[in-house]
C-alpha positions as a Python dict, from the first residue, in 0.01 Angstrom:
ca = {
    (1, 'X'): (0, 0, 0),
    (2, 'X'): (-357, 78, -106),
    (3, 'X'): (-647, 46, 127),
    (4, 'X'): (-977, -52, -102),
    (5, 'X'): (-1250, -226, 41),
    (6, 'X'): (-1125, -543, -19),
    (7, 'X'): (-857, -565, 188),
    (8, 'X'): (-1118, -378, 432),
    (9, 'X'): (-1302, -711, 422),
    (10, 'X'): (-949, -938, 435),
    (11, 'X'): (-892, -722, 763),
    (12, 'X'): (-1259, -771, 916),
    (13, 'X'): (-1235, -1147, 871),
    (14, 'X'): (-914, -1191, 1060),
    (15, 'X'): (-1003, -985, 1336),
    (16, 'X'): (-1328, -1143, 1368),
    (17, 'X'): (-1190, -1528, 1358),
    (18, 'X'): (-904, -1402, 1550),
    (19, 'X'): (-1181, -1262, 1802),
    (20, 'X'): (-1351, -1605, 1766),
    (21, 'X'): (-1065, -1799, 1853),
    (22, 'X'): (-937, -1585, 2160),
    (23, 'X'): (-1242, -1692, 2304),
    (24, 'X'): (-1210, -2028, 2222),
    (25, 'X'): (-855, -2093, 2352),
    (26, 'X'): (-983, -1895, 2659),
    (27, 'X'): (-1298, -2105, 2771),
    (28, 'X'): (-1060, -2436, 2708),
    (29, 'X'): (-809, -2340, 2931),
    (30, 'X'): (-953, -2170, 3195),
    (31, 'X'): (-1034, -2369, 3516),
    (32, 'X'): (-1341, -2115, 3553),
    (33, 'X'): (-1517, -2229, 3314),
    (34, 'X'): (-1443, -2599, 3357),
    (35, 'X'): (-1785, -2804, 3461),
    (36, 'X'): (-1823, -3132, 3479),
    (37, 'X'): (-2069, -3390, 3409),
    (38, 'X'): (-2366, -3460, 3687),
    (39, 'X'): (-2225, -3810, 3706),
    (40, 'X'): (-2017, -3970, 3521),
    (41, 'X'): (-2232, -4314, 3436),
    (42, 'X'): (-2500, -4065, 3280),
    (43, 'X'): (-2632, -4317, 3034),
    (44, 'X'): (-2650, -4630, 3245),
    (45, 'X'): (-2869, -4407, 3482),
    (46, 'X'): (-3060, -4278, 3271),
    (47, 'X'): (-3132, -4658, 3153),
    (48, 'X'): (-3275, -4675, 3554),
    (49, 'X'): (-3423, -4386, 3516),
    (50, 'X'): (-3777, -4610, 3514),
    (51, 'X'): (-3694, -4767, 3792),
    (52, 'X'): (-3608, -4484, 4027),
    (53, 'X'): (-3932, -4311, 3878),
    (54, 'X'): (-4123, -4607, 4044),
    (55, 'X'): (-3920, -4605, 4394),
    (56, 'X'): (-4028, -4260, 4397),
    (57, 'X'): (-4409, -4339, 4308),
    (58, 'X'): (-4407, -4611, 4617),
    (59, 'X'): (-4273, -4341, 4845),
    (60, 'X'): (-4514, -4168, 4801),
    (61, 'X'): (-4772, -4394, 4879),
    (62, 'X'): (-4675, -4467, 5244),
    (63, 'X'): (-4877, -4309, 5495),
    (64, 'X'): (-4604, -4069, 5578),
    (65, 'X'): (-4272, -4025, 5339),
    (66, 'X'): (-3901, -3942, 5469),
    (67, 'X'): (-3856, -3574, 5539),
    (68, 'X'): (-3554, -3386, 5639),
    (69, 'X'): (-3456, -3091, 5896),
    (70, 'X'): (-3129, -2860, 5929),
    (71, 'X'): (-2936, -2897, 6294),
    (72, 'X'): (-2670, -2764, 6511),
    (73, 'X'): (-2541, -3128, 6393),
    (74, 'X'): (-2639, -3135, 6046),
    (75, 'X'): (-2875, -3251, 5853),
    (76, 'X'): (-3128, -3526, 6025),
    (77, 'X'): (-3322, -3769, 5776),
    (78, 'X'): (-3627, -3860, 5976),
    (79, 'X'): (-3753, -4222, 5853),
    (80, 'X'): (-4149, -4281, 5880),
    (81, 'X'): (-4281, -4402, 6230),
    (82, 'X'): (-4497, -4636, 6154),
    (83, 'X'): (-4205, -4858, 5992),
    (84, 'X'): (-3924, -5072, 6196),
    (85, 'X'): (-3664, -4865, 6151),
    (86, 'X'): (-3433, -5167, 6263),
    (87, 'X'): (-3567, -5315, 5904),
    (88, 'X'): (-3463, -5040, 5676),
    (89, 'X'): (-3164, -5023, 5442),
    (90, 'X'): (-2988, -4848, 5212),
    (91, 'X'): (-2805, -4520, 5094),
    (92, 'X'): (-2790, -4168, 5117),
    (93, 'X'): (-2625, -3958, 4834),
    (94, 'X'): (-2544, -3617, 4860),
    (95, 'X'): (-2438, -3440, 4543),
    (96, 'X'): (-2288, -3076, 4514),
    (97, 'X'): (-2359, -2946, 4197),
    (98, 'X'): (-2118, -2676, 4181),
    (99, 'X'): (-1811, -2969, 4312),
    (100, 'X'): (-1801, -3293, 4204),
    (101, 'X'): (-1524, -3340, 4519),
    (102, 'X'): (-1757, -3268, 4797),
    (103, 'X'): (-2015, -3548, 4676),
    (104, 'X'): (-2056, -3821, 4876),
    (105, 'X'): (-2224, -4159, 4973),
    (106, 'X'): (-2298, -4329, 5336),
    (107, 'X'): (-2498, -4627, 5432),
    (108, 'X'): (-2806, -4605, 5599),
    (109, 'X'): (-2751, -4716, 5974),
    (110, 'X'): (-3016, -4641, 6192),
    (111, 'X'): (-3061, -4681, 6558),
    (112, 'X'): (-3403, -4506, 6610),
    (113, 'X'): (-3571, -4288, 6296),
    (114, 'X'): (-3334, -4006, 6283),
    (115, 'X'): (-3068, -4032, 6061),
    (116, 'X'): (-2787, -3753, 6094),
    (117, 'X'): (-2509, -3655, 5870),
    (118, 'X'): (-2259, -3465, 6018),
    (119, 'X'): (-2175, -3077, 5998),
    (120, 'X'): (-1834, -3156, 5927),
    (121, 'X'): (-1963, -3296, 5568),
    (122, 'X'): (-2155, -3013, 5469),
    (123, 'X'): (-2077, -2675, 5312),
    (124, 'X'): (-2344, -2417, 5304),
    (125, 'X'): (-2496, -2394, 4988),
    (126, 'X'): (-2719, -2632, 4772),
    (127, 'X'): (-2743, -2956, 4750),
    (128, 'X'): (-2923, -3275, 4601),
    (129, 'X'): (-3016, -3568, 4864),
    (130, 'X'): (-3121, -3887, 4724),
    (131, 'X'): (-3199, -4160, 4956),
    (132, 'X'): (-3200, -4530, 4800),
    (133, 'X'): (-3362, -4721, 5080),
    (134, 'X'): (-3531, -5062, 5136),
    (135, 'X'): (-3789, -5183, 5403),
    (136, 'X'): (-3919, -5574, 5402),
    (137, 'X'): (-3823, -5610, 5036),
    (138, 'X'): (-4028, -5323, 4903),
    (139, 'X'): (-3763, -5008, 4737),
    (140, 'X'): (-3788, -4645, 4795),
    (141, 'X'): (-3658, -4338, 4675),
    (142, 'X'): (-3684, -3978, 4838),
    (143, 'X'): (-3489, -3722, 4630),
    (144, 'X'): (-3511, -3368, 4710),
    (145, 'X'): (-3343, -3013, 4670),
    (146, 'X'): (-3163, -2857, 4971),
    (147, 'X'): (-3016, -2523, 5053),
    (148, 'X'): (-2777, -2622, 5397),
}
């Protein structure tokens, strides 16, 4: 068989889709490279997307907004003092962005303005808290970055 410069270019191609599609098959099937949505109701959020943008506005117009601090225990949400904490509601979200299994939700239950979520809950590493909380009919929202 001759070798011209055709069949050079017959040759290239295949390798190169074959080189294409190696990578393909490999990035479908690998669990490595699996990642998953940030939530899986992305568009009706982003419909409330408004909404949370104006929770977030209020919060930030109290005299003093939640804030949060690492402990022996966990983490401690720390709810304004100059509310009734025995008057405020809600939920705290905790999302893992790196595992979509380690997310989770609990109700706000306060008996003084400390708020802890257990150790046991919490891998080191980063995470996103969102807390969804109301106080006399007025809605808040505190969402923030952590590194646990």
């Amino acid at each position: 068989m001759k070798f011209n410069w055709g069949t050079g270019v017959i040759v290239a191609f295949v390798l190169f889709i074959s080189f294409i599609m190696y990578f393909v098959i490999s990035m479908n099937t690998n669990k490595k490279y699996d990642h998953d949505l940030v939530t899986e109701e992305y568009y009706q959020q982003e419909l409330e997307y408004q909404n949370d943008i104006d929770k977030e506005k209020k919060a930030t117009g109290l005299k003093e907004n939640i804030q949060w601090k690492k402990s022996d225990n966990g983490i401690v949400i720390i709810f304004p003092n100059d509310l009734d904490f025995k008057e405020v509601s809600g939920k705290v979200f905790l999302y893992r962005p790196s595992n979509k299994q380690l997310d989770f939700e609990t109700a706000i239950s306060l008996s003084d303005y400390n708020l802890l979520i257990p150790d046991k809950r919490l891998l080191d590493g980063r995470w996103n808290i969102k807390v969804d909380w109301q106080y006399k009919g007025k809605s808040y929202l505190y969402k923030k970055e952590i590194i646990y």
